[in-house]
C-alpha positions as a Python dict, from the first residue, in 0.01 Angstrom:
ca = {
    (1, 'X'): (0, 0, 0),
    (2, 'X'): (160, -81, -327),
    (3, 'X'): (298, 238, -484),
    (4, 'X'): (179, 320, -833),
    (5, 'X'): (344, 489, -1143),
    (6, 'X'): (161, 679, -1448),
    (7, 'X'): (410, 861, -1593),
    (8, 'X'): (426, 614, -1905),
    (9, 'X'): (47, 645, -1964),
    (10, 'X'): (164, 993, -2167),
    (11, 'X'): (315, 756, -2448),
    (12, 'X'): (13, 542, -2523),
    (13, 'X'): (-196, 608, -2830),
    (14, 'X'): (-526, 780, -2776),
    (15, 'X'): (-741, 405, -2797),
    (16, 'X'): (-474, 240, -2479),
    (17, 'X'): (-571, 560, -2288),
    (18, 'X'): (-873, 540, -2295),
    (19, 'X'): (-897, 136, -2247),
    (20, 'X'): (-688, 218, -1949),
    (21, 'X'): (-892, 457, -1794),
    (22, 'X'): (-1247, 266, -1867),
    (23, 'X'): (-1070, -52, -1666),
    (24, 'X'): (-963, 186, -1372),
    (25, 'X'): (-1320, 323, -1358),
    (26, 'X'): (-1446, -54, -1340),
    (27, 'X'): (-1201, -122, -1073),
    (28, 'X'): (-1329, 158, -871),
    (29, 'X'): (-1694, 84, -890),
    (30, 'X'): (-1626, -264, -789),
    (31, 'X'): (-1423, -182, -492),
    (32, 'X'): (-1715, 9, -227),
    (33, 'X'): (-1480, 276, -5),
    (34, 'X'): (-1647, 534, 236),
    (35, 'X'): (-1392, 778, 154),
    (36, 'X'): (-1520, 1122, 69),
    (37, 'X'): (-1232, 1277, -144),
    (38, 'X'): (-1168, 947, -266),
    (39, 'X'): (-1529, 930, -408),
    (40, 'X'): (-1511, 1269, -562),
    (41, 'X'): (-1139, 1201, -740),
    (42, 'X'): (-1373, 899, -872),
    (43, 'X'): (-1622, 1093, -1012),
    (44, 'X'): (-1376, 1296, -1174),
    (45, 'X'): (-1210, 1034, -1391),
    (46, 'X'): (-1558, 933, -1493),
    (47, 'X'): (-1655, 1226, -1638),
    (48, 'X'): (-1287, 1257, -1807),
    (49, 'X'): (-1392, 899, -1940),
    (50, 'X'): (-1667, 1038, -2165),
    (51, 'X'): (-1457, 1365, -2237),
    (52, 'X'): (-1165, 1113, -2352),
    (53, 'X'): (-1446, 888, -2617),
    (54, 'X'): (-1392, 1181, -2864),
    (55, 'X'): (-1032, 1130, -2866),
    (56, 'X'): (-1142, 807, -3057),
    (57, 'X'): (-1296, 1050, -3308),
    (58, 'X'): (-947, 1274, -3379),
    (59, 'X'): (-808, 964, -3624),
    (60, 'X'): (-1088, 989, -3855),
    (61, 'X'): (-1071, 1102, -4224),
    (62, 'X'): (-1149, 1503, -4247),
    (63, 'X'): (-1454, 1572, -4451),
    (64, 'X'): (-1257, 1803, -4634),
    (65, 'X'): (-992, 1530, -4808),
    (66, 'X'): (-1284, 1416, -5010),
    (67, 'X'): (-1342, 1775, -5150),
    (68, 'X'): (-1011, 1852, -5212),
    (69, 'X'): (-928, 1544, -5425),
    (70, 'X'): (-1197, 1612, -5605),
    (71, 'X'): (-1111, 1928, -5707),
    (72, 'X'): (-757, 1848, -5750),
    (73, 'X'): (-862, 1550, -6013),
    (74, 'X'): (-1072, 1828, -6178),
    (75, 'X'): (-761, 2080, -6226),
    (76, 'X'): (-608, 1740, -6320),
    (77, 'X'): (-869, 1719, -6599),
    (78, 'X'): (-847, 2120, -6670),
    (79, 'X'): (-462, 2082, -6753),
    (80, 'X'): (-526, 1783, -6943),
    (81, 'X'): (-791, 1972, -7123),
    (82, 'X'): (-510, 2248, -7169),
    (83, 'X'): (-267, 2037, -7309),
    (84, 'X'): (-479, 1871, -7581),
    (85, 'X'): (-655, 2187, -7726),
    (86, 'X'): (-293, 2301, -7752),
    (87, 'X'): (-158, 2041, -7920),
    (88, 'X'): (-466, 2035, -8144),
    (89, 'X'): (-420, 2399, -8290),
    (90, 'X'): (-38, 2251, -8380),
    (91, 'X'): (-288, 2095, -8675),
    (92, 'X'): (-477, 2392, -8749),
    (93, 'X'): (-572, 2552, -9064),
    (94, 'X'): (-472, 2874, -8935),
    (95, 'X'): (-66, 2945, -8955),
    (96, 'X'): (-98, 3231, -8669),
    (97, 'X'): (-283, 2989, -8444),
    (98, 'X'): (-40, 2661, -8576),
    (99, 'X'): (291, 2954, -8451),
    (100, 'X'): (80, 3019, -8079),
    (101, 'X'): (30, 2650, -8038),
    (102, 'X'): (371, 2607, -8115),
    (103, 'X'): (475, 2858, -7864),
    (104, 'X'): (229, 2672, -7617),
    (105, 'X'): (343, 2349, -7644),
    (106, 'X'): (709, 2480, -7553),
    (107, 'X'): (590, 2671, -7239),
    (108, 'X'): (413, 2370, -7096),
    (109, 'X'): (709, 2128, -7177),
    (110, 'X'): (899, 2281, -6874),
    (111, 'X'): (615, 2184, -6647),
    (112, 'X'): (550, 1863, -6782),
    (113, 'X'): (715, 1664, -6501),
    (114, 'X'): (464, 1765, -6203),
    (115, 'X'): (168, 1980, -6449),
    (116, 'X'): (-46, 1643, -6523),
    (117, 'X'): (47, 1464, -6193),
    (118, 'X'): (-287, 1496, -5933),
    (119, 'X'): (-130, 1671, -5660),
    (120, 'X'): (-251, 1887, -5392),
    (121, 'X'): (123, 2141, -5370),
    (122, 'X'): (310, 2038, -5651),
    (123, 'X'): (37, 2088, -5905),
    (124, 'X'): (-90, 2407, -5736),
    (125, 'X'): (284, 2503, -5686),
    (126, 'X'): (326, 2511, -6113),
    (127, 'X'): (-5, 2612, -6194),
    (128, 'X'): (83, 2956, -5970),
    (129, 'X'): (463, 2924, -6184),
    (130, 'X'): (260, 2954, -6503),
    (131, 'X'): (27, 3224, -6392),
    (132, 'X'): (348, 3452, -6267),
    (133, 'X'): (504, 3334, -6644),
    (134, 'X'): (180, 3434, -6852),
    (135, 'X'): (148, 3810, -6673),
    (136, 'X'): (536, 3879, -6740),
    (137, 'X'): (599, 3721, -7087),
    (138, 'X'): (354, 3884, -7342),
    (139, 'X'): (450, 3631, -7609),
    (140, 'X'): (233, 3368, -7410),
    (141, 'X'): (-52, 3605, -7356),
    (142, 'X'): (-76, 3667, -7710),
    (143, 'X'): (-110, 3272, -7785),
    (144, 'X'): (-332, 3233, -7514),
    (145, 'X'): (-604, 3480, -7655),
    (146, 'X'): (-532, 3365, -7997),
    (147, 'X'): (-629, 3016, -7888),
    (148, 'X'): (-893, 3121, -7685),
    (149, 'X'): (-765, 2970, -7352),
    (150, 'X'): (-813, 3254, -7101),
    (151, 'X'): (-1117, 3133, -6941),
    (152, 'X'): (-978, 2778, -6907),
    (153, 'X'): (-698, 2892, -6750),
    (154, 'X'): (-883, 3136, -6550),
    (155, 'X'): (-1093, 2837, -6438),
    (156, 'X'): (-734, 2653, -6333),
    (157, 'X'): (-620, 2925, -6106),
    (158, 'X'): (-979, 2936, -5948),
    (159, 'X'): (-1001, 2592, -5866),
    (160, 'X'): (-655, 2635, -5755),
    (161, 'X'): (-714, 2901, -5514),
    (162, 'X'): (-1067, 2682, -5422),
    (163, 'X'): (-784, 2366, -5307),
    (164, 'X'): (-550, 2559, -5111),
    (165, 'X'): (-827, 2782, -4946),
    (166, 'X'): (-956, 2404, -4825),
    (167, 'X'): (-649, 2283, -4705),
    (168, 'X'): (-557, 2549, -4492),
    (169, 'X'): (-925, 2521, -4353),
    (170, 'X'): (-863, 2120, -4278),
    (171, 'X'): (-467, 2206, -4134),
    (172, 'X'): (-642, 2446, -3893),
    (173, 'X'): (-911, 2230, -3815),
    (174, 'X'): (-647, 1924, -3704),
    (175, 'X'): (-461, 2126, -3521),
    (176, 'X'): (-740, 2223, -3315),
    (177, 'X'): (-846, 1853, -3271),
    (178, 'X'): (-505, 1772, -3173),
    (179, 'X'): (-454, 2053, -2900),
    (180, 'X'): (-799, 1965, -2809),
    (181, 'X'): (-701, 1616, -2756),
    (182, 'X'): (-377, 1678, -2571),
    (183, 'X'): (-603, 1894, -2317),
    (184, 'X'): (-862, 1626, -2237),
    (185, 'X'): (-565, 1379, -2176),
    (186, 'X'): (-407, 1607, -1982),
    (187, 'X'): (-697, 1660, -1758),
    (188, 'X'): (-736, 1325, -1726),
    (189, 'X'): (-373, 1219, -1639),
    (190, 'X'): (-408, 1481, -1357),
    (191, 'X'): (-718, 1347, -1270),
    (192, 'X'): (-573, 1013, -1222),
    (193, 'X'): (-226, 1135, -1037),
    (194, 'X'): (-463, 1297, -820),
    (195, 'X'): (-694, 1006, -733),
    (196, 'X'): (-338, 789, -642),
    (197, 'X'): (-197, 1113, -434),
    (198, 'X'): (-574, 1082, -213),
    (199, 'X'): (-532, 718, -216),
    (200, 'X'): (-181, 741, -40),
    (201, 'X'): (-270, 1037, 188),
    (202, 'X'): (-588, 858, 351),
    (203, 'X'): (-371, 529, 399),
    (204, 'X'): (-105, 684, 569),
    (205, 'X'): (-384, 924, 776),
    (206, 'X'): (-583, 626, 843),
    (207, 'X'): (-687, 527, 1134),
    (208, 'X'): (-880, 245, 1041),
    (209, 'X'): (-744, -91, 945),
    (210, 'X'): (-1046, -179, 774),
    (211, 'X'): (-1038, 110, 549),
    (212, 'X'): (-587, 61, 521),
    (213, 'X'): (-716, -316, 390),
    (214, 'X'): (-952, -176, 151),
    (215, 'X'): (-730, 45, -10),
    (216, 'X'): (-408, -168, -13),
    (217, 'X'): (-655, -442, -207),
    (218, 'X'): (-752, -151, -434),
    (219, 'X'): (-424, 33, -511),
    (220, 'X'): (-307, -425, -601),
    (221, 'X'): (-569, -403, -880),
    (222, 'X'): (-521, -41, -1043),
    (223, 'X'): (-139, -174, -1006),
    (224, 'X'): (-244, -473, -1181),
    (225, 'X'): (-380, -332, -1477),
    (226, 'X'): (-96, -68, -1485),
    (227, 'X'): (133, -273, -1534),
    (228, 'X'): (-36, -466, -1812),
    (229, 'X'): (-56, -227, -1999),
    (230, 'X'): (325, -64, -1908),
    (231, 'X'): (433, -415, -2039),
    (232, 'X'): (201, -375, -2409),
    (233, 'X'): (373, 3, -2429),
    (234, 'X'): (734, -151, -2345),
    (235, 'X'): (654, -475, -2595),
    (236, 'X'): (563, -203, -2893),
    (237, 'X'): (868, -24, -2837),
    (238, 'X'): (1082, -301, -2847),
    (239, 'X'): (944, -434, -3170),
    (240, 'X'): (1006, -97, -3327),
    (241, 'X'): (1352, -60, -3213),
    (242, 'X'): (1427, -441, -3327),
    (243, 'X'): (1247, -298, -3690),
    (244, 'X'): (1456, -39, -3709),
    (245, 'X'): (1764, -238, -3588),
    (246, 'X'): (1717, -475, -3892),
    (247, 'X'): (1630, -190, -4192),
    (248, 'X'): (2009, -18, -4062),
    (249, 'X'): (2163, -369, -4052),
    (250, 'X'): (2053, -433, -4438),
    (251, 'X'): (2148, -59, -4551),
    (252, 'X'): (2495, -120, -4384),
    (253, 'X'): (2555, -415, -4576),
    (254, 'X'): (2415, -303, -4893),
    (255, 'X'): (2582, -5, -4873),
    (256, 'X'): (2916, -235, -4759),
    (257, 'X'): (2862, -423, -5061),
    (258, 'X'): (2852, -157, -5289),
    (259, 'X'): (3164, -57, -5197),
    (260, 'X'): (3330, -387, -5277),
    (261, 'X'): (3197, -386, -5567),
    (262, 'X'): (3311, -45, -5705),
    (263, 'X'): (3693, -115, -5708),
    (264, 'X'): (3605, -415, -5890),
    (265, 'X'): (3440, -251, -6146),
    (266, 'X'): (3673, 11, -6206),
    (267, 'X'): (3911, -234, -6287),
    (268, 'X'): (3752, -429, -6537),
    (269, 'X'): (3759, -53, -6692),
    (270, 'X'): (4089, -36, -6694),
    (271, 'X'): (4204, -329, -6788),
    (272, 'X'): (4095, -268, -7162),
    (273, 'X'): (4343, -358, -7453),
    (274, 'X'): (4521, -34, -7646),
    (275, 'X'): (4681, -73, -7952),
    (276, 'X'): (5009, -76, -7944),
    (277, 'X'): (5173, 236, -8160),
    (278, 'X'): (5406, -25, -8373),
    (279, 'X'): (5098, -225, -8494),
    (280, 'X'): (4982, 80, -8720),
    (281, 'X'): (5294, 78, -8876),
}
């Protein structure tokens, strides 16, 4: 009997696992063996086989993304909204309100850069910057009351409490689909070591020839379709390592060519004409 190897199964994605494991099922069910343990070890990777068609579902977008971005293009719009009734007052009538927005417009200049960009950290990282800023520096307070912007920017930090409160609630929830799906492939690879362990205990405790046949015909066709899919796994790989192979060949040789061209450059700097002291004479 042809001795078989799983190990590499651990490195396929979740969709080659489970291919695998619906074309070992099919090759069980078409070969007939009057083997007790064998039949339960059997039933065993068939009910792993429906445990292993959620893993199909751990890839797919969390409900929560959709929420999030759209509260994070709402803050998006708040801050906009901030930064134009600011720049507004610069206009006004009023010269205590003209001096706040003036004050304003300088406190949001330092967070121009990441403020206005839609982003679930960066954005929520600044808007808790100018929160900690407003409570310490009075000066800002003062313009912000003037200018009647408190509840805007109260609604800011809400919505920006509402985003991170979401994301942690999506990070937790994909960690528990991913431990979740590393236990149901792990029960499943077991499952499947075990079925080949039972497979070479009864040949070599066999007795009958008939039944040694049967199961040296069977262990040729899970073989088969092990190594078909060892070979996909080994082909991936190898495309990968010949991508990654060519990106570090072109960085070497821009980098190399940088390089040349530096002294190069450096000379055509220093090659520039100087007056001579006696011509200015």
């Amino acid at each position: 009997m042809e001795k078989m190897h799983i190990s590499f199964i651990k490195d396929l994605r979740n969709i080659e696992f489970l291919a695998l494991v619906q074309l070992l099922v099919m090759v069980l069910d078409s070969n007939k063996i009057d083997n007790i343990n064998l039949k339960e070890a059997t039933e065993r990777i068939k009910k792993q086989q429906k445990e292993l068609l959620l893993l199909r579902n751990t890839k797919l977008r969390h409900p929560l993304t959709r929420v999030i971005n759209q509260k994070v293009n709402t803050r998006t719009e708040y801050l906009a909204c901030l930064r134009m009734k600011v720049d507004a007052d610069i206009f006004s009538p009023k010269p205590e309100k003209r001096i706040a927005a003036e004050r304003l417009k300088l406190w949001l200049r330092g967070y121009k850069k990441s403020l206005y960009a839609p982003s679930i950290h960066s954005q929520g990282q600044m808007v808790g910057f100018m929160k900690h800023e407003r409570a310490e520096k009075s000066d800002i307070q003062n313009a912000v009351t003037l200018l009647d912007l408190d509840e805007l920017l109260k609604d800011i930090e809400d919505i920006t409490s509402e985003i991170d409160n979401y994301f942690k609630k999506r990070v937790q929830d994909k960690n528990y689909k991913s431990v979740k799906g590393q236990e149901i492939r792990g029960a499943a690879y077991e499952d499947l070591q075990l079925l080949i362990d039972i497979m070479a205990v009864s040949y070599r405790r066999s007795v009958s020839e008939k039944e040694k046949e049967q199961l040296t015909n069977l262990s040729e066709e899970i073989n088969e379709q092990l190594i078909k899919m060892h070979a996909k796994l080994k082909s991936r790989n190898t495309r990968i390592k010949n991508k990654k192979e060519v990106v570090e060949t072109v960085k070497v040789l821009i980098d190399g060519s940088s390089t040349i061209s530096k002294p190069m450059n450096e000379l055509a700097t220093d090659t520039s004409v100087t007056k001579s002291p006696i011509s200015n004479r």
